[in-house]
C-alpha positions in Angstrom: 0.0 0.0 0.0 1.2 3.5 -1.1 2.1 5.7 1.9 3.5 9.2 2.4 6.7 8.2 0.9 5.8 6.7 -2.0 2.9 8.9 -2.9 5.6 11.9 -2.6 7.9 9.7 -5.0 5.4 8.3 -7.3 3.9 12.3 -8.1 7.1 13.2 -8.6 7.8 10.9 -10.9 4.8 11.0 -12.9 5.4 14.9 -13.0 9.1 14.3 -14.7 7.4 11.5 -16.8 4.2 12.2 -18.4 3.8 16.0 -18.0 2.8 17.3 -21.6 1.8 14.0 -23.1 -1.3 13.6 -24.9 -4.0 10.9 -24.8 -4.7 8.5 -27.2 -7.0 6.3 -26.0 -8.3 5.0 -22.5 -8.8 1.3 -22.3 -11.6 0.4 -18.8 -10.6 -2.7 -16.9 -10.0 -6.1 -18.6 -11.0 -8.0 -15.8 -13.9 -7.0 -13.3 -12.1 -6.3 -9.6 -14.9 -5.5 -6.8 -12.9 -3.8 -4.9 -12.2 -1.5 -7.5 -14.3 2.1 -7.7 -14.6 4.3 -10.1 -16.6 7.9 -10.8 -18.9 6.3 -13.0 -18.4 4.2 -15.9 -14.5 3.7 -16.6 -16.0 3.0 -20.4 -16.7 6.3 -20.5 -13.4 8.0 -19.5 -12.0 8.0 -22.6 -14.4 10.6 -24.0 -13.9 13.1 -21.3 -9.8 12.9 -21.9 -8.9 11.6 -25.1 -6.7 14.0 -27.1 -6.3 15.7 -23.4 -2.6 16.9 -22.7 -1.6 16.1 -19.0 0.1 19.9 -17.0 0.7 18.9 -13.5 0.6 15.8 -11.3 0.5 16.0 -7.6 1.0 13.9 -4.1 -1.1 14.3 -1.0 -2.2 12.2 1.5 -3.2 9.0 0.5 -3.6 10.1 -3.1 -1.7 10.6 -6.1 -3.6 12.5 -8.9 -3.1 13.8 -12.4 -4.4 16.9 -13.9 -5.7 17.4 -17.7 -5.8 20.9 -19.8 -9.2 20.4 -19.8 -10.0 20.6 -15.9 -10.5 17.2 -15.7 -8.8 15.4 -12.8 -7.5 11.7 -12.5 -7.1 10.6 -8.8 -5.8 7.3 -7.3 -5.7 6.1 -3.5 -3.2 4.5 -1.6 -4.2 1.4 -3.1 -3.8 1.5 -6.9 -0.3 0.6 -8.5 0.1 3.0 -10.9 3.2 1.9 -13.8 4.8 3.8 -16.7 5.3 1.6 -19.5 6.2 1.3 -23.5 3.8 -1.0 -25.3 5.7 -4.3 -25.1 5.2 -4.5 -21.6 1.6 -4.1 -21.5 0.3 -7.0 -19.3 -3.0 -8.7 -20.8 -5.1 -7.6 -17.0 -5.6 -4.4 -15.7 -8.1 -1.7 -14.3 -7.2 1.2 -16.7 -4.6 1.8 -19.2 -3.7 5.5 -20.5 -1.8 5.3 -24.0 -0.2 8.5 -24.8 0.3 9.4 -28.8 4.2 9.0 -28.4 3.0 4.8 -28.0 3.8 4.9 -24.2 1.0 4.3 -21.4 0.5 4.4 -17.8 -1.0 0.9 -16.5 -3.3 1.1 -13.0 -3.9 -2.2 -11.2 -5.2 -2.8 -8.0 -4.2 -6.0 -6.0 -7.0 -5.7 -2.9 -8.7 -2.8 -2.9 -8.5 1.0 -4.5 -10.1 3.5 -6.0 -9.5 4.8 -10.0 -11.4 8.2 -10.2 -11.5 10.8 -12.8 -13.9 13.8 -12.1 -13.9 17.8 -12.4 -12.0 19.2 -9.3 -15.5 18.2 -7.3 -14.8 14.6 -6.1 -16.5 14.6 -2.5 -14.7 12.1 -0.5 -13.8 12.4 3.0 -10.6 10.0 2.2 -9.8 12.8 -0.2 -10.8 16.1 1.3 -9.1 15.2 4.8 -5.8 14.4 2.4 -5.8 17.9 0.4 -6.5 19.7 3.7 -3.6 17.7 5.7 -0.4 19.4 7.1 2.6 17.5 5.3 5.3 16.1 8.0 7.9 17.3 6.3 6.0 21.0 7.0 7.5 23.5 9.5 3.7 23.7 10.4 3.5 20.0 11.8 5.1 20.5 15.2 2.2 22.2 16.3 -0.4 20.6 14.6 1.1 17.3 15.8 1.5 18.8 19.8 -2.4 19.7 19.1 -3.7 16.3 18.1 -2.5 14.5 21.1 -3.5 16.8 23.4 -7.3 17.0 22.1 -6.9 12.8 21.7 -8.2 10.2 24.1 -6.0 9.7 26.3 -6.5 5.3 26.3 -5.4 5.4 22.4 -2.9 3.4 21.5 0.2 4.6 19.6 -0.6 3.2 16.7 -4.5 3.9 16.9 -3.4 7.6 17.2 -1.1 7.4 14.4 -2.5 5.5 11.8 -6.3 5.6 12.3 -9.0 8.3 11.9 -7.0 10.3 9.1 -5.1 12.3 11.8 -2.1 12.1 9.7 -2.7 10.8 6.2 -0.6 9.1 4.2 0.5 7.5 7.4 -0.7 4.3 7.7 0.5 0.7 9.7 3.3 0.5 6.8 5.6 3.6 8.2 4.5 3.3 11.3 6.7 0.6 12.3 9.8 1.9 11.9 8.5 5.7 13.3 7.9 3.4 16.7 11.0 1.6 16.5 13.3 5.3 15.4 10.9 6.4 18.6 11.5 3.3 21.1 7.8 3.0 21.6 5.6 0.2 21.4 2.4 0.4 19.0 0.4 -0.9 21.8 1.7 1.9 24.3 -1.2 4.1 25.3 -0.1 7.6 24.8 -1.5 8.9 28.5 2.0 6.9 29.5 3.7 9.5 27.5 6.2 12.0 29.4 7.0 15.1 27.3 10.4 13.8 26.4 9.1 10.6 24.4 6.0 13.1 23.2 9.1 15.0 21.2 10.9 11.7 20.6 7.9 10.4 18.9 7.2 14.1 16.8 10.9 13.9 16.3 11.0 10.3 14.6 7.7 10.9 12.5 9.9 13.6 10.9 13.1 12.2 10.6 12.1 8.9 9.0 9.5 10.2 6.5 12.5 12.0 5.4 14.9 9.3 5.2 12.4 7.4 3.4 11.0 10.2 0.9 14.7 11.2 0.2 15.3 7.2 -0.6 12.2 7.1 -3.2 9.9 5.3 -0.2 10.3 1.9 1.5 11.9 -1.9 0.0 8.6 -3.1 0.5 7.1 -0.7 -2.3 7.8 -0.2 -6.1 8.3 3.1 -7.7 6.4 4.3 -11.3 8.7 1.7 -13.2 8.4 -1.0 -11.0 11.7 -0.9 -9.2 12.0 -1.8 -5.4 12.3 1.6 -3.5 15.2 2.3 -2.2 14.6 2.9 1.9 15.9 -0.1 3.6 12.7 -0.9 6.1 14.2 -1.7 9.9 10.8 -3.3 10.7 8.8 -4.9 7.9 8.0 -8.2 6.3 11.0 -8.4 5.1 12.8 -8.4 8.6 10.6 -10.1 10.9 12.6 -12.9 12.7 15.6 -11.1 12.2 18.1 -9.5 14.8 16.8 -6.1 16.4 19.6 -3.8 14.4 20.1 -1.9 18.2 20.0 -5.2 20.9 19.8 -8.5 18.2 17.0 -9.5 20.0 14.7 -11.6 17.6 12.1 -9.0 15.9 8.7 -10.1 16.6 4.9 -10.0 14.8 1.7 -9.7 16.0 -1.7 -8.6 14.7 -3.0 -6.0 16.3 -5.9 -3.4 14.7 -6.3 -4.7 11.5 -3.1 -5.4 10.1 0.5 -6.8 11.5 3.0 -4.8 14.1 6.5 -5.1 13.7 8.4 -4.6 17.1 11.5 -5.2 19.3 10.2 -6.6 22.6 13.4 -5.5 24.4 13.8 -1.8 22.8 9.9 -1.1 22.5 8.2 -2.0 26.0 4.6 -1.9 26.3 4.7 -0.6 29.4 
């Protein structure tokens, strides 16, 4: 799933990429996916942006979106894989394909769930309006809008419930979170009343520093950028290190499901308690 890192990356990408190309043609999905929304009918895209040239293409939030001459708007969520690709590697499934008249496309999939939608600068979604209005982390504005959430929070959240739920912060989600608790030495199970002012500032102070590390490295190893490369920030806590030595102690990193999704943590350098 595309996070803060990767949705910074992947608009930037897309901006040094496909900025001035032209439409040809839109193709709607090959295969039906359930899971997969759209404004409309995707069959009908292609008349509202064919012959279209694209001017800008921006991150936010959990969304990436592309913008058309002709006010049109194409927006995807934090669950779409979005590709740049020349015509021989056009795979035979997909949930929209963009061919540009230079014979190159951009190829959206979506493995469990996402949203593909192409509207006129009035999509109302709360997913979407809470993402355009968010303070980036990477802001000189998000010390104090971070000090300000968790005072006006409930106290008996968890660490990761006040992180990664409820659109405080979006574009952070359960994937960066693990290694902003690990950078942080705080459990995601911690409840944030436990909190003394010095691990309230260790905790703003890792959100900050690690969304950087990871935006400067193109997002996390557990992602792929607009061409289908493995991103280049080496995750700490992730699938691909559970079981592993804690990089700190080399105590054995350990799993749990918690919330919804998996935790990644070091029981000796993240108490609970």
């Amino acid at each position: 799933m595309l996070e803060f890192p990767e949705v910074t990356n992947i608009s930037r990408q897309l901006q040094e990429t496909v900025v001035e190309k032209t439409v040809r043609s839109v193709l709607p999905p090959t295969k039906r996916h359930k899971f997969c929304w759209f404004n409309g009918n995707p069959s009908e895209y292609e008349t509202k942006i064919a012959g279209c040239k694209i001017t800008t293409a921006r991150g936010f939030g959990l969304f990436v979106e592309i913008a058309f001459d002709n006010g049109q708007m194409l927006c995807v969520d934090d669950g779409v894989n979005v590709r740049f690709l020349t015509k021989k590697e056009t795979p035979d499934n997909f949930q929209l394909l963009i061919e540009f008249t230079d014979s190159t496309f951009l190829l959206f999939t979506v493995a469990m769930y996402g949203g593909i939608v192409l509207h006129d600068n009035q999509y109302d979604n709360e997913y979407y309006n809470k993402s355009k209005a968010a303070i980036s982390p990477l802001s000189p504005n998000f010390d104090h809008h971070f000090a300000d959430l968790l005072a006006t929070s409930k106290p008996n959240l968890s660490t990761k419930a006040f992180i990664a739920t409820e659109q405080r912060f979006p574009g952070i989600g359960n994937g960066v979170l693990q290694d902003i608790l690990f950078e942080a030495r705080i459990h995601p199970k911690r409840k944030i009343k436990s909190f003394g002012e010095e691990e309230k500032e260790r905790l703003r102070e890792s959100i900050v520093s690690v969304l950087t590390e990871m935006t400067e490295n193109g997002g996390r190893d557990t992602e792929k950028d607009l061409f289908g490369n493995t991103c280049g920030y080496t995750t700490r806590l992730s699938k691909n290190t559970y079981g592993n030595p804690c990089p700190i102690c080399g105590t054995k990193i350990e799993k749990e499901q918690y919330m919804g999704g998996s935790i990644y943590f070091c029981p000796e350098c993240q108490k609970e308690v």
